[in-house]
KEKE-3310 file (N, C-alpha, C; in steps of 0.2 Angstrom, whole numbers, plus 5000, padded with zeros to 4 digits):
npx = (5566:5577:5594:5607:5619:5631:5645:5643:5641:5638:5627:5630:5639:5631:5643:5650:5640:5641:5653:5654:5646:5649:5663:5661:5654:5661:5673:5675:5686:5697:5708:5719:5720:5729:5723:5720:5709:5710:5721:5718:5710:5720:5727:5718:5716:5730:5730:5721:5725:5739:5733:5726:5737:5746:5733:5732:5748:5757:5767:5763:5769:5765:5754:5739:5725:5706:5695:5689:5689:5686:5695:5707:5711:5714:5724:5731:5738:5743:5749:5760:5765:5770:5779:5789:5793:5807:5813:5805:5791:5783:5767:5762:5745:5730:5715:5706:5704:5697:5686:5688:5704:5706:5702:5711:5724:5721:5720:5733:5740:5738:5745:5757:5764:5766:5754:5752:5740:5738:5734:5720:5716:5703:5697:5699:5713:5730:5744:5760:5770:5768:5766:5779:5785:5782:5788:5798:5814:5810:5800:5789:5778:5767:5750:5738:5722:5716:5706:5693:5680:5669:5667:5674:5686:5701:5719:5736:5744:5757:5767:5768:5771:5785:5789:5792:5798:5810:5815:5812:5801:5787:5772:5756:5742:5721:5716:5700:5690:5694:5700:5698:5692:5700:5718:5727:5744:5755:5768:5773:5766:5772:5766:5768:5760:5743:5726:5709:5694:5678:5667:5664:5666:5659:5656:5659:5652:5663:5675:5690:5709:5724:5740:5754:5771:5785:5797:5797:5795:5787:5775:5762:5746:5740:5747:5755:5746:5737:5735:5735:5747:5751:5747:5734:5721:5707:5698:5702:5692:5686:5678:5673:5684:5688:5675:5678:5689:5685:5676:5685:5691:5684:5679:5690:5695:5685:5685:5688:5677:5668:5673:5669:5653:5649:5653:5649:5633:5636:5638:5627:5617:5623:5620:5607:5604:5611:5608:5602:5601:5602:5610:5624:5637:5653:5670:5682:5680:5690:5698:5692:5683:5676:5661:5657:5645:5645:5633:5626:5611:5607:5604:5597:5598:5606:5605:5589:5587:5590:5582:5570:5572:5572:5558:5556:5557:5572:5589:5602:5617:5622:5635:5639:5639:5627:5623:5615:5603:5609:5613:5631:5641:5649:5666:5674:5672:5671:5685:5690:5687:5672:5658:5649:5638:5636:5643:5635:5625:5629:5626:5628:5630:5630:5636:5633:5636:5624:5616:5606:5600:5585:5586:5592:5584:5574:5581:5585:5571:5564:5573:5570:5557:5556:5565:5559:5547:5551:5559:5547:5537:5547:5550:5563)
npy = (5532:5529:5529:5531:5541:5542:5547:5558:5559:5547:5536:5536:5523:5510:5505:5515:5526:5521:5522:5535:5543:5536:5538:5553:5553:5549:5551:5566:5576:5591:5589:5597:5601:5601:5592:5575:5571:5578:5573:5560:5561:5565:5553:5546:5548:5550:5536:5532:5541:5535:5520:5525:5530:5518:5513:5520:5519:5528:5536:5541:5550:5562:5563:5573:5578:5584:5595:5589:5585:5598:5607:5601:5600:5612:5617:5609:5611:5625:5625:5616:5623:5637:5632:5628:5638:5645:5635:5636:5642:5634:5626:5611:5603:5594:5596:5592:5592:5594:5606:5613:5609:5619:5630:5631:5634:5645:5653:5653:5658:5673:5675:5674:5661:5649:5643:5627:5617:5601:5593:5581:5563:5559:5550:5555:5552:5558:5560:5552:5557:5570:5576:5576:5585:5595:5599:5610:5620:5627:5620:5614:5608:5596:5593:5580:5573:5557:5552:5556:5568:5570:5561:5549:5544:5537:5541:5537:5535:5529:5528:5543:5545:5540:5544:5559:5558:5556:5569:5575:5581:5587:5577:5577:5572:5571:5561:5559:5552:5541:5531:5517:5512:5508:5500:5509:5516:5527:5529:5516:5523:5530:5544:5564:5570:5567:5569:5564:5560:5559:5556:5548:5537:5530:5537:5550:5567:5581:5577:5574:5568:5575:5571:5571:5569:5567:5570:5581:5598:5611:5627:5633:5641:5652:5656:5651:5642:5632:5617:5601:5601:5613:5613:5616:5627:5626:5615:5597:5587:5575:5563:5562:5558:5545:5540:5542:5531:5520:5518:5518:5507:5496:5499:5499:5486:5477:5478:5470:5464:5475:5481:5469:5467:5481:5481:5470:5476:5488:5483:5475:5486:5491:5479:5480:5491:5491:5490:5503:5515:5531:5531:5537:5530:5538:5539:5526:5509:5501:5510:5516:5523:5509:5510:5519:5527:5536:5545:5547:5555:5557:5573:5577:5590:5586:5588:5590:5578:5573:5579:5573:5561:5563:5564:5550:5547:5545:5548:5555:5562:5578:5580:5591:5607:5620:5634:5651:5644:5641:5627:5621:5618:5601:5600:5590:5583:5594:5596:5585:5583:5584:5593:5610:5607:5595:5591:5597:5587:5577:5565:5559:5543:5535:5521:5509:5501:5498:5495:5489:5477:5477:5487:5494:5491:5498:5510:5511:5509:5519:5527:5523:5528:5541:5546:5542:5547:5562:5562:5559:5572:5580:5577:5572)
npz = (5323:5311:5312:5302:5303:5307:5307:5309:5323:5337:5346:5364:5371:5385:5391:5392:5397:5410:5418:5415:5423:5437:5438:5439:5451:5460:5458:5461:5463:5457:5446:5447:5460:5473:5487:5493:5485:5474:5468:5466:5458:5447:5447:5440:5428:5422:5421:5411:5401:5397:5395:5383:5375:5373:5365:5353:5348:5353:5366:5382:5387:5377:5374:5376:5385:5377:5373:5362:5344:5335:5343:5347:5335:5331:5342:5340:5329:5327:5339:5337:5326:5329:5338:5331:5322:5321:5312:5300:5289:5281:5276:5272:5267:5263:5252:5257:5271:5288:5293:5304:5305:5292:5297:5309:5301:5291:5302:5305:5294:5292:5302:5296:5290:5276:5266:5257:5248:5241:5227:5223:5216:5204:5215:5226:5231:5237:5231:5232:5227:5223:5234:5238:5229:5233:5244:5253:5259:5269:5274:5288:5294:5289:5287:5285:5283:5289:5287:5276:5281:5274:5261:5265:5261:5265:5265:5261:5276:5279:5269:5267:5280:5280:5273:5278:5289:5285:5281:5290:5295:5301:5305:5305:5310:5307:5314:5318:5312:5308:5320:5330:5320:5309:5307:5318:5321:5327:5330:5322:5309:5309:5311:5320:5325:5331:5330:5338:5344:5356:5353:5342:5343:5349:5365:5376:5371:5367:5372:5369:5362:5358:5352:5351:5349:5360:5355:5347:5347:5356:5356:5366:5359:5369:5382:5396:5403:5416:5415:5408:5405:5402:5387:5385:5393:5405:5418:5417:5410:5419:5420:5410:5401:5407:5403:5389:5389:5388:5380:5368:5372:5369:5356:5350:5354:5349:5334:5321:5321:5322:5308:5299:5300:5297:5282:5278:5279:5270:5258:5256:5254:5241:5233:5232:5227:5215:5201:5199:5190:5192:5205:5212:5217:5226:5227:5229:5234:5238:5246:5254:5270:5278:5282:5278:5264:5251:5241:5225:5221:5203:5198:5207:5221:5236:5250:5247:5245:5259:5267:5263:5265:5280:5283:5278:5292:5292:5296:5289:5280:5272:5270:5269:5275:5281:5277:5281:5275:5264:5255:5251:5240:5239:5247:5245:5235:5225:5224:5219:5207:5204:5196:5201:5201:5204:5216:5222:5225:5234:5247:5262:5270:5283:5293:5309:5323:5326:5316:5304:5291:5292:5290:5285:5273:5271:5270:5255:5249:5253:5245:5233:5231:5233:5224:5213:5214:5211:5199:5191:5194:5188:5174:5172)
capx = (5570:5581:5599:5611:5625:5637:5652:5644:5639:5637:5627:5637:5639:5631:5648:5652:5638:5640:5661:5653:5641:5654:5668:5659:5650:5667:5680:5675:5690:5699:5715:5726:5720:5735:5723:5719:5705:5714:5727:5714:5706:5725:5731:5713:5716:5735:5728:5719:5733:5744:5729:5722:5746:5746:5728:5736:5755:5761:5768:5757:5769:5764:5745:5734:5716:5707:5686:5685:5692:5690:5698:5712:5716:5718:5727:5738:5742:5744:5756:5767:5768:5771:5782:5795:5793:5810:5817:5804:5785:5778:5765:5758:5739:5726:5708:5699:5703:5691:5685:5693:5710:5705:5701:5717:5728:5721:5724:5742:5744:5737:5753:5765:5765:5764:5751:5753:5735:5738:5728:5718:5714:5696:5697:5701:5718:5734:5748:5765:5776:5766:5770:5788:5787:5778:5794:5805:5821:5806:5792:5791:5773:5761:5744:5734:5717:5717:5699:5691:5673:5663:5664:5678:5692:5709:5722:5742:5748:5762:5770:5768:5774:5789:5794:5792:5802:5816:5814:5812:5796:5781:5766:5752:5734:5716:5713:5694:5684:5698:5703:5696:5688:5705:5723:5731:5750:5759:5775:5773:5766:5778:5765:5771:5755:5735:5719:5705:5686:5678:5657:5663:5666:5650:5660:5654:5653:5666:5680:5695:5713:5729:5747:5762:5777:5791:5803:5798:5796:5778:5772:5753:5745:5738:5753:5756:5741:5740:5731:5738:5756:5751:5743:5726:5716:5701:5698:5703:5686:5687:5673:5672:5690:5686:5670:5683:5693:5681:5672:5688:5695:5678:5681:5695:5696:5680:5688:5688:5670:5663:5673:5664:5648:5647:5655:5643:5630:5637:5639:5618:5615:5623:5618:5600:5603:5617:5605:5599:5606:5604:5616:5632:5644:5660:5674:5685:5678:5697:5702:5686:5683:5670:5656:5654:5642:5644:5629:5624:5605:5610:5601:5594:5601:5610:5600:5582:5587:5590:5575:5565:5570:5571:5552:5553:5562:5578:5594:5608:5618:5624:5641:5643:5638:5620:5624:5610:5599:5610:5618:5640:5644:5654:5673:5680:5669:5676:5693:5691:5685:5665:5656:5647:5631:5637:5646:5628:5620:5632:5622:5633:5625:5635:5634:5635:5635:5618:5611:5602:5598:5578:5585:5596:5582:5570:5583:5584:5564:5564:5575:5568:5552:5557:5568:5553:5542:5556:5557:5539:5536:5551:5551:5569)
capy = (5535:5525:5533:5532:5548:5538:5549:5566:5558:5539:5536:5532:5515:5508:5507:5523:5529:5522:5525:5543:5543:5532:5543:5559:5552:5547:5556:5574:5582:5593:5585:5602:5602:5596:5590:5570:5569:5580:5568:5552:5560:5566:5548:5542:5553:5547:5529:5533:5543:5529:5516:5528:5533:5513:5510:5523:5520:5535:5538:5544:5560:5567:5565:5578:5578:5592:5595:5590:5587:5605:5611:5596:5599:5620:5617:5607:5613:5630:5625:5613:5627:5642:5631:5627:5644:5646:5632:5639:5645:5632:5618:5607:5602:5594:5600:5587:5592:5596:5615:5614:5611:5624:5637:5636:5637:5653:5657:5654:5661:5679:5674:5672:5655:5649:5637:5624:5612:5597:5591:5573:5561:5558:5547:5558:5551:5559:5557:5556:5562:5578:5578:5576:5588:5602:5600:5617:5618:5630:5616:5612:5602:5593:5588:5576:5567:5549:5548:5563:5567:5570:5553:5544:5542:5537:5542:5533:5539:5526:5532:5550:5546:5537:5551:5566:5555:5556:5574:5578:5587:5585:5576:5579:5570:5571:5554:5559:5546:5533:5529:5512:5510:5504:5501:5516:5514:5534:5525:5512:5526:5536:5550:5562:5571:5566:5572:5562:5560:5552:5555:5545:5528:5530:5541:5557:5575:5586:5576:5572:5571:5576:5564:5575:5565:5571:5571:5588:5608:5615:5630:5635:5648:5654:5658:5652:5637:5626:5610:5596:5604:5620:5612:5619:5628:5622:5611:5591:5583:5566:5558:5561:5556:5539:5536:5541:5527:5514:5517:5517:5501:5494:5499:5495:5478:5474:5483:5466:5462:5480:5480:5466:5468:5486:5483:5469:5479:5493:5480:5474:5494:5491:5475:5483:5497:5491:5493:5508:5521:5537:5533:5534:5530:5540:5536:5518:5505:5497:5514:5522:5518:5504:5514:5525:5527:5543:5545:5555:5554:5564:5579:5580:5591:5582:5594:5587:5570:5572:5583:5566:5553:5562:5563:5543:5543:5540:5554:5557:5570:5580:5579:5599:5614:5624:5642:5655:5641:5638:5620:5624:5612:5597:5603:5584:5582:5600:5596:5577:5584:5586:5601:5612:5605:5586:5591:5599:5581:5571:5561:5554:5538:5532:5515:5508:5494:5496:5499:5483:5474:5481:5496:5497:5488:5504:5517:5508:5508:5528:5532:5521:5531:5547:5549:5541:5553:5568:5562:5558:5578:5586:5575:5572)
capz = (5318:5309:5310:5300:5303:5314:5305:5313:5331:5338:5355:5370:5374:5390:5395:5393:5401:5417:5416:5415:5430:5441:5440:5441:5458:5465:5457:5458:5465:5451:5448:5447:5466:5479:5493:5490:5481:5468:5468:5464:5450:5443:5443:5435:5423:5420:5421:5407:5397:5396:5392:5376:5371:5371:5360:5345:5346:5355:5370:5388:5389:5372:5373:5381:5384:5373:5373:5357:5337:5333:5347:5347:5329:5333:5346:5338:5321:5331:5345:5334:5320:5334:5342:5326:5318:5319:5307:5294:5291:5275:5280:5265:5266:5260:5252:5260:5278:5291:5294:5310:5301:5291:5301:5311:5293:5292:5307:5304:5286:5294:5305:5291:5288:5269:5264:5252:5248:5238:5222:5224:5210:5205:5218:5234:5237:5236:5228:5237:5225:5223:5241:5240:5225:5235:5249:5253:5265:5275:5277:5294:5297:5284:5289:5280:5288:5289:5282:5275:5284:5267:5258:5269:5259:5267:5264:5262:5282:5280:5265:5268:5285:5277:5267:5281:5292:5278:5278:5299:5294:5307:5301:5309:5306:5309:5313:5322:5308:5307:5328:5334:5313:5305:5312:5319:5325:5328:5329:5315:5303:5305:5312:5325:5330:5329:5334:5339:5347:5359:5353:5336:5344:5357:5370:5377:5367:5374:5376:5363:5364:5354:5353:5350:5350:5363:5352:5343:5353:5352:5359:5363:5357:5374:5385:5406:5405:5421:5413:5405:5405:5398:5381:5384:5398:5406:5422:5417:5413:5422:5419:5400:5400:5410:5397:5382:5387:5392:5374:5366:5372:5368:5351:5347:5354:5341:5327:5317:5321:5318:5303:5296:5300:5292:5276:5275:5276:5264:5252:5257:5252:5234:5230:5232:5223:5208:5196:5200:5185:5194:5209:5210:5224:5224:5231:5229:5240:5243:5248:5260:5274:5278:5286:5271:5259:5249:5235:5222:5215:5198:5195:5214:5227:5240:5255:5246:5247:5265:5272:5260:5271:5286:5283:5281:5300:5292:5297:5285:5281:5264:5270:5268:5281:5277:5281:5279:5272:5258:5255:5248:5238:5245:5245:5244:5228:5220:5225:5216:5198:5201:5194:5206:5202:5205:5221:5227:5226:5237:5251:5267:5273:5289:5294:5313:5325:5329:5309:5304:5286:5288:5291:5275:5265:5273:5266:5248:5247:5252:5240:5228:5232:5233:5216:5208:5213:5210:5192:5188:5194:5184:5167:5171)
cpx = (5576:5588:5606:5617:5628:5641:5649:5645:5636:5632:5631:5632:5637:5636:5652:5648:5640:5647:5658:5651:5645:5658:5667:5656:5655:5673:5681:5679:5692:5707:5720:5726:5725:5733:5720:5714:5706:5718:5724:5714:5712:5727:5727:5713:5723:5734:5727:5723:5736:5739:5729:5731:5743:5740:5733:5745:5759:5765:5767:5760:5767:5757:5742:5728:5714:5696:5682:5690:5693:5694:5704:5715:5718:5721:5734:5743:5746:5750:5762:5770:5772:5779:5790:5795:5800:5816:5810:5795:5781:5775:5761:5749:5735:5718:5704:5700:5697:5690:5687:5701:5710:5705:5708:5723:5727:5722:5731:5744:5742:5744:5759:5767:5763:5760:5752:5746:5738:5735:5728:5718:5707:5692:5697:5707:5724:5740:5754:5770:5773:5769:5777:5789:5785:5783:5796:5808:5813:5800:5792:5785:5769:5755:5739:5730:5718:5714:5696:5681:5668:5661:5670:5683:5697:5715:5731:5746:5756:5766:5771:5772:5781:5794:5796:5797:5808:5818:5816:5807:5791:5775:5761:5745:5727:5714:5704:5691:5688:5699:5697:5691:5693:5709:5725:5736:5755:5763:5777:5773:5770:5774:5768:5767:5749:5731:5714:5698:5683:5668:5658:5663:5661:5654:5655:5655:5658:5672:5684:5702:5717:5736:5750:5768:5783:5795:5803:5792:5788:5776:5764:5754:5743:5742:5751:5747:5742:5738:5733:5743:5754:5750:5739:5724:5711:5702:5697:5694:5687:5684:5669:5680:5690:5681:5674:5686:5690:5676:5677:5691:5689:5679:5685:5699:5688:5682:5684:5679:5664:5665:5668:5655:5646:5648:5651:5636:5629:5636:5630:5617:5616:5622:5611:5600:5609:5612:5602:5605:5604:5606:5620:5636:5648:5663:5676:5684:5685:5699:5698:5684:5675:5662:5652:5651:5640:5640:5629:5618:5607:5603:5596:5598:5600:5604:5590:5580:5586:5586:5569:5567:5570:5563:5551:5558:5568:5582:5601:5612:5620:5630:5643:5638:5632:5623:5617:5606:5600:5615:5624:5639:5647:5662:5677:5679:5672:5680:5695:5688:5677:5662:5653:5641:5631:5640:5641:5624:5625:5625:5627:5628:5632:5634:5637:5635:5628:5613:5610:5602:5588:5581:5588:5590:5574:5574:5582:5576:5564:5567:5574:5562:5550:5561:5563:5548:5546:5554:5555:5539:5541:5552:5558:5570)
cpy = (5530:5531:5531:5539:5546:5544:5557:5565:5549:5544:5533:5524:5513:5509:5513:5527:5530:5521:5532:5544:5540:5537:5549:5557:5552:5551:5564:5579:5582:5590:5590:5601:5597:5591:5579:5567:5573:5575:5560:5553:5561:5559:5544:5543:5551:5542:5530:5538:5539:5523:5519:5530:5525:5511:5513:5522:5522:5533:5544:5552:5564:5567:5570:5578:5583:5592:5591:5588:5590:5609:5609:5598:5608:5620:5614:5609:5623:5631:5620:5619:5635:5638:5629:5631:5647:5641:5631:5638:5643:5626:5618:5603:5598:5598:5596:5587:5594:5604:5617:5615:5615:5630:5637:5637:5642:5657:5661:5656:5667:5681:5675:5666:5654:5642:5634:5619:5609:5596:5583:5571:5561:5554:5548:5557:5558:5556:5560:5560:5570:5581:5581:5583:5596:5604:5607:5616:5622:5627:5610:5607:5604:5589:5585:5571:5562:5546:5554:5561:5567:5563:5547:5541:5541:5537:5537:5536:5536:5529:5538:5550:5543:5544:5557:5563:5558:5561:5577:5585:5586:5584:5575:5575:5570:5565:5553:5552:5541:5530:5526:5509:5506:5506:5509:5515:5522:5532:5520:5517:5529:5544:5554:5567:5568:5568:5565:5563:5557:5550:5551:5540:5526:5533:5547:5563:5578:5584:5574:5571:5572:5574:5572:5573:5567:5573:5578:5594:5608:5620:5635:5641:5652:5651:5656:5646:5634:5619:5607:5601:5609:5619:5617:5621:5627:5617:5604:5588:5576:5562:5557:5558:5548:5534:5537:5535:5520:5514:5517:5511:5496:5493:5498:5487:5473:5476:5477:5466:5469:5481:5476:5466:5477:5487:5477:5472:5486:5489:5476:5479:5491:5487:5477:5487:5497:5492:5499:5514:5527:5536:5531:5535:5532:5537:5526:5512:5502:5505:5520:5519:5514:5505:5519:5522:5533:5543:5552:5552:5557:5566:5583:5581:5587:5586:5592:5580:5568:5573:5578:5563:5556:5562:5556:5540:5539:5547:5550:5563:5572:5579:5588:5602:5616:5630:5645:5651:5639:5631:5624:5617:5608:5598:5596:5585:5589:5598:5588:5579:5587:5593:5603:5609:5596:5586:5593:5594:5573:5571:5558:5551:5535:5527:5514:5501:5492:5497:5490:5482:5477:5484:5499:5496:5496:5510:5515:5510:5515:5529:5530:5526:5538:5549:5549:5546:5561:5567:5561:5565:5582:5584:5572:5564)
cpz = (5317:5308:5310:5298:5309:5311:5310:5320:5332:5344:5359:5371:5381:5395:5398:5399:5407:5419:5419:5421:5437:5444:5441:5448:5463:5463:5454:5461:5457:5452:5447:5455:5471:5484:5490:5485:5472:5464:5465:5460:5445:5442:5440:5428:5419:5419:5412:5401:5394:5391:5383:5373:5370:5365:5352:5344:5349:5362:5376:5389:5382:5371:5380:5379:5382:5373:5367:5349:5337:5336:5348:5340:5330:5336:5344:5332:5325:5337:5340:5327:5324:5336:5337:5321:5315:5314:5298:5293:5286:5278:5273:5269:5263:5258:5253:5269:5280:5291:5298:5307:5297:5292:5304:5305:5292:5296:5307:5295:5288:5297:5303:5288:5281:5270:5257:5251:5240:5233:5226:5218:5213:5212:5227:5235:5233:5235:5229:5235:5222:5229:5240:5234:5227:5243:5249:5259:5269:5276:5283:5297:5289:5288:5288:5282:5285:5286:5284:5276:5280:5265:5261:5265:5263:5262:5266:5266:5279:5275:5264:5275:5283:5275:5271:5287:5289:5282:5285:5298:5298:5302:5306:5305:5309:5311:5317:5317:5309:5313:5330:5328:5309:5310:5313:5325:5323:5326:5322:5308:5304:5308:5317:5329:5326:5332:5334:5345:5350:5357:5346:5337:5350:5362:5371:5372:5371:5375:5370:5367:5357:5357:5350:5353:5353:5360:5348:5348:5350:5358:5359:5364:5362:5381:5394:5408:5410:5419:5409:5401:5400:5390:5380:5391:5398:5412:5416:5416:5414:5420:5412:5400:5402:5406:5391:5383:5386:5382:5369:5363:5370:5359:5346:5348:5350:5338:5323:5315:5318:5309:5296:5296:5297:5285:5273:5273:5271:5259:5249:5250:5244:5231:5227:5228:5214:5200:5195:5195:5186:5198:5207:5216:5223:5229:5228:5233:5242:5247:5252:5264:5274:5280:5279:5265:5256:5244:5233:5220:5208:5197:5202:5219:5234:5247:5254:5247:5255:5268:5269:5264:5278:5288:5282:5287:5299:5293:5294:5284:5272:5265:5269:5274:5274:5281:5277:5273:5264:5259:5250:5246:5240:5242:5240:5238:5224:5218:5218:5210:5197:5204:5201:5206:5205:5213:5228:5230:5230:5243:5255:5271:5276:5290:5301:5318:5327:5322:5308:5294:5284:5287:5283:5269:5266:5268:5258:5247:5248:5247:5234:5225:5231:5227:5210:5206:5209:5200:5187:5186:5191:5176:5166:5169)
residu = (UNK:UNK:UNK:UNK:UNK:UNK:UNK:UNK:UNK:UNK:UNK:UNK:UNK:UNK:UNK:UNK:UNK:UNK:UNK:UNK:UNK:UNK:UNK:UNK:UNK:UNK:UNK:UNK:UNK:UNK:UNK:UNK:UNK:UNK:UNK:UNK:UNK:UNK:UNK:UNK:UNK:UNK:UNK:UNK:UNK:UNK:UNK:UNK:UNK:UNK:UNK:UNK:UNK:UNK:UNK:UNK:UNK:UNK:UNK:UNK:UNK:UNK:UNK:UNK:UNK:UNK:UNK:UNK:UNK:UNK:UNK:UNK:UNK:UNK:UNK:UNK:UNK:UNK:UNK:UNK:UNK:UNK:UNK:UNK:UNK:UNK:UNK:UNK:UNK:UNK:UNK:UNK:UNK:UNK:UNK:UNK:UNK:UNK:UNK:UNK:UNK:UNK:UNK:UNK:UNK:UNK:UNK:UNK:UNK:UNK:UNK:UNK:UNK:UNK:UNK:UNK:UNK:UNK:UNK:UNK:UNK:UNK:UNK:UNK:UNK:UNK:UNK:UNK:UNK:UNK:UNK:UNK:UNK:UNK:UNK:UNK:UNK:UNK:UNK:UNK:UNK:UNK:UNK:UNK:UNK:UNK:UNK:UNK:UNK:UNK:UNK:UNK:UNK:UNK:UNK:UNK:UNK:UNK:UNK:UNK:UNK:UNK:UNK:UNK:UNK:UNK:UNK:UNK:UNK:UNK:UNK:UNK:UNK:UNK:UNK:UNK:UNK:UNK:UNK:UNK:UNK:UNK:UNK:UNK:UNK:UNK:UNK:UNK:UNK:UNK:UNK:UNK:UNK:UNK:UNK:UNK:UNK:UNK:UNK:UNK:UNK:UNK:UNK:UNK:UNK:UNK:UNK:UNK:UNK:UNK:UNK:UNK:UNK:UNK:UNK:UNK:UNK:UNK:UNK:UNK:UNK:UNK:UNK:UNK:UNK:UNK:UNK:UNK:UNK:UNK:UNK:UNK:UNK:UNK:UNK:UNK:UNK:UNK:UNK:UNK:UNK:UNK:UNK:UNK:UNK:UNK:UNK:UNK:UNK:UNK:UNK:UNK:UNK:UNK:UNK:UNK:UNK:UNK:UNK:UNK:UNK:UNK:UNK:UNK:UNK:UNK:UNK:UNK:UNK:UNK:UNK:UNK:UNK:UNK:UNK:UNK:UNK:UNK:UNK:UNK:UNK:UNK:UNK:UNK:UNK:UNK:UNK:UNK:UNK:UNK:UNK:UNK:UNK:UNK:UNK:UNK:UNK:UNK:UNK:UNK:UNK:UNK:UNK:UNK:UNK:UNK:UNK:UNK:UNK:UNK:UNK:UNK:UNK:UNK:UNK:UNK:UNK:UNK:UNK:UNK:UNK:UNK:UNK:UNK:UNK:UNK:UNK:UNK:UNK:UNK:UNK:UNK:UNK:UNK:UNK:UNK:UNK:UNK:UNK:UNK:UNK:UNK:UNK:UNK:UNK:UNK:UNK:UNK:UNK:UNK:UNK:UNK:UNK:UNK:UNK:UNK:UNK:UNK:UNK:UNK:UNK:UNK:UNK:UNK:UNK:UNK:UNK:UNK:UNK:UNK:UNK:UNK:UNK:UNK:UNK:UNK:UNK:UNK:UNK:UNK)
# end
């Protein structure tokens, strides 16, 4: 199987693996536990804290380990919005967040909280002075991903973080796609929480954490927890915590060299395909991240193109959720100008450090083969 869907899920790294299999063999007291093997695994656990505040910016007392993105990003838009209720109950948005960021918004707009979502240009980004224009004395957190999971736009943390500094507003970010892919500095941007993942940079499933900078109050939504200072309940996982970091620092001290070798090969992809006048690449390439390759075939759903190459042994994704067997348009693409029928035929093609030159000139030849055939059989 040729796979290309890094952005939903990597494979763990070697390293990680056997990080994973080590410390579970050795370090399986629970670290709430007083007696000394508690007491190992609590300060391997800290060890690793401190290393993963230092990689993003932060500082080891504001990070808590979490299961996961969607549980890290509820947790957190939820405890820092709970926790500062009383200097006012408006938080600004984008429409290209995660479903996770999403779902807890609703949570918190049942609650009382007022939402505000953004406009993007054609292009996905935002645009600051809408930000600053969509300010009220009652807007107490904005949280705006780093790189949106559809077609990977990034987003301008620094100048949003710039502005909400000013303001003494909480900015909060999704950074799951972007951490150990581009820089990420908490302190420099100006963030003053983030979320992140440890199965997207080869680490295991299951384990995440979330930064929230001492300096601002947060209170969780599920009241008297004993686990990582009453963030979140749940026994401590060690040894996903231990492969988190260990696949982490991995990560991010190749940045430069993954960097270049996948934006070479994105740029393979559309040398191959430049002539081709029914795709269309969305998205800016100075302003998306490097791994991404968001397509359109026109006139073929995005969900047809996909179940085609996974018949020629290739995995992609549409970039949108199948419920009850039907493909949703892709939100990013709504929210960015295109129709409902253009938004049906996105295609997310991931790219990773283990995707090769055959393998991109494999995908090109599928999709040369299968549109062919599509628009022999429809006259289109």
């Amino acid at each position: 199987m040729i796979y290309l869907d890094y952005a939903a899920t990597t494979p763990m790294s070697e390293e990680a693996l056997f990080a994973f299999t080590e410390t579970a063999r050795i370090y399986y007291g629970n670290p709430s536990s007083l007696h000394d093997d508690g007491t190992q695994a609590a300060e391997l656990v800290n060890l690793a804290r401190a290393e993963l505040a230092h990689m993003i910016g932060g500082r080891c007392e504001g990070l808590y380990f979490t299961s996961g993105g969607s549980d890290g990003n509820f947790f957190a838009l939820t405890s820092l919005a709970l926790g500062n209720r009383e200097r006012g109950n408006h938080i600004i948005t984008s429409p290209l967040e995660h479903g996770s960021v999403q779902q807890a918004l609703s949570f918190l707009e049942e609650d009382g909280f007022e939402i505000t979502v953004l406009p993007v240009d054609p292009n996905g980004r935002i645009n600051v002075d809408d930000l600053q224009r969509a300010i009220r004395k009652e807007t107490i957190l904005v949280t705006i991903a780093h790189g949106n999971s559809e077609i990977g736009v990034i987003q301008p943390l620094s100048e949003i973080g710039a502005l909400l500094k000013e303001q003494n507003i909480i900015f909060h970010s999704d950074c799951v796609q972007t951490f150990g892919k581009i820089p990420l500095h908490a302190g420099e941007m100006n963030i003053r929480a983030l979320t992140i993942s440890a199965h997207k940079i080869h680490g295991p499933k299951g384990v995440g954490a979330v930064y929230i900078s001492p300096d601002f109050s947060w209170k969780p939504l599920l009241s008297n927890g004993t686990h990582e200072r009453g963030f979140r309940p749940g026994t401590v996982n060690t040894p996903g915590i231990v492969s988190f970091i260990t696949a982490a620092s991995n990560q991010v001290n190749h940045m430069v060299e993954w960097n270049t070798n996948v934006q070479e090969l994105r740029n393979y992809f559309l040398s191959l395909t430049d002539e081709d006048e029914h795709l269309i690449v969305e998205g800016d390439s100075r302003t998306t991240l490097p791994h991404f390759l968001a397509i359109r075939l026109k006139g073929i759903e995005g969900q047809y193109v996909m179940l085609e190459l996974n018949r020629y042994k290739i995995a992609v994704s549409t970039g949108s959720a199948c419920k009850a067997g039907q493909q949703e348009p892709s939100k990013a693409l709504l929210a960015m100008g295109r129709s409902a029928d253009e938004a049906h035929e996105l295609v997310r093609i991931t790219l990773g450090k283990e995707t090769t030159k055959a393998e991109i000139q494999a995908l090109t030849k599928a999709i040369h083969v299968l549109t062919k055939r599509y628009y022999d059989q429809t006259g289109s």
